[in-house]
C-alpha positions as CSV (number, residue, x, y, z in Angstrom):
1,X,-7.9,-19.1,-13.4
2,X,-7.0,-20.4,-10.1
3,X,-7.4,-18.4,-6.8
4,X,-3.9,-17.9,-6.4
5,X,-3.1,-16.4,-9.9
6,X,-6.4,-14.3,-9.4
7,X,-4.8,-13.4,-5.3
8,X,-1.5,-12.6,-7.1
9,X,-2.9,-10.5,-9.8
10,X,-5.0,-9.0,-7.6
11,X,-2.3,-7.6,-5.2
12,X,-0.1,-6.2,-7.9
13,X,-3.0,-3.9,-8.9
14,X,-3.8,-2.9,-6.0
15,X,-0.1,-2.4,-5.2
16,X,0.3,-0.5,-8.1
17,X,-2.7,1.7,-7.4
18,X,-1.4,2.6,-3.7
19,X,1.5,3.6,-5.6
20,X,0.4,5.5,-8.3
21,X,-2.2,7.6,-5.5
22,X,0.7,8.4,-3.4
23,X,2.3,9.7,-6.2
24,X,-1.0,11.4,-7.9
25,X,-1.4,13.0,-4.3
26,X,2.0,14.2,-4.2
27,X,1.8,15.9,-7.9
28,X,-1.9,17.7,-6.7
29,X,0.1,18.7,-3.5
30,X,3.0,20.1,-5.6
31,X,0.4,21.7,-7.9
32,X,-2.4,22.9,-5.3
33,X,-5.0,20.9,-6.9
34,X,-7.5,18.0,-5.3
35,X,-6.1,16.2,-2.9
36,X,-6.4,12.1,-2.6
37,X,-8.0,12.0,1.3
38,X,-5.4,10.6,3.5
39,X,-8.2,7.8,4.7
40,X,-8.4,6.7,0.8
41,X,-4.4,6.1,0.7
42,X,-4.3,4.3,4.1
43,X,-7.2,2.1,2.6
44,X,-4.9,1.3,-0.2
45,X,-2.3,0.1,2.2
46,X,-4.8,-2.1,4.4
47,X,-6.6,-3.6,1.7
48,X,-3.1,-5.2,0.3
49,X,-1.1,-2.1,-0.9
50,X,0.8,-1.3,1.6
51,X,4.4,-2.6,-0.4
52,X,2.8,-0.3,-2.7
53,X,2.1,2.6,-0.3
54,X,5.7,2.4,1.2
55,X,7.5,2.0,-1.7
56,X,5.3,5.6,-2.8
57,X,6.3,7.1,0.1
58,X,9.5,6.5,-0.2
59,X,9.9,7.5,-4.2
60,X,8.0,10.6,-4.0
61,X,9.0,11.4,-0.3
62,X,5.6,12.4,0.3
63,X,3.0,11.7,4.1
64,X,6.5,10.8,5.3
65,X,5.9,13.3,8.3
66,X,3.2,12.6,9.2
67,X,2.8,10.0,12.3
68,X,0.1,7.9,11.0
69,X,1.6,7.1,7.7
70,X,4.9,6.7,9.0
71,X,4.1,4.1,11.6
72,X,0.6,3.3,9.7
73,X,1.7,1.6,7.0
74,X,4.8,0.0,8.6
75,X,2.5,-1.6,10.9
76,X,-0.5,-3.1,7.8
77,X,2.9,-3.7,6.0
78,X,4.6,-5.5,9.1
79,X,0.7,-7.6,9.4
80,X,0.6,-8.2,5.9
81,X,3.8,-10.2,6.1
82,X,3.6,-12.0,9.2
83,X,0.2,-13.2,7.7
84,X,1.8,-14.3,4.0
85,X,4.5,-15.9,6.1
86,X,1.8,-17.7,7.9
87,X,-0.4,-18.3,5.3
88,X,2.8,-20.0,2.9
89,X,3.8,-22.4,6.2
90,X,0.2,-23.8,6.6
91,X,-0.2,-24.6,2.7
92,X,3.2,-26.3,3.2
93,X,1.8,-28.8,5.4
């Protein structure tokens, strides 16, 4: 497998997890149960989840009040792409 098939499999799990936990918390939040730490969800979002995380936040409409998710993972998001964007120029030349 090449390293970008194993880059591009690797951010739609991770995507997909950020998503799922945001929506896992959000159901334990509904239900009163354990709770996903707020650090573990922003992790999800820096290490490559954040379309994942914002797309989850937006779905279940859940940490969309607080401050540091709000702007949080707009800001790893917003990083994430400038760096793709980057990243895709210098491979074209």
């Amino acid at each position: 497998m090449s390293i970008q098939k194993a880059g591009i499999i690797y951010l739609i799990l991770i995507n997909l997890a950020a998503y799922a936990a945001f929506g896992w918390d959000k159901h334990k939040a509904r239900r009163g149960g354990w709770r996903i730490p707020e650090r573990t969800l922003l992790l999800l979002a820096l290490a490559g989840g954040s379309v994942g995380a914002w797309i989850g936040m937006k779905v279940f409409r859940h940490k969309t009040r607080k401050a540091k998710f709000k702007v949080g993972v707009l800001v790893i998001l917003t990083v994430q792409c400038i760096g793709a964007v980057m990243a895709l120029r210098i491979d074209c030349f």
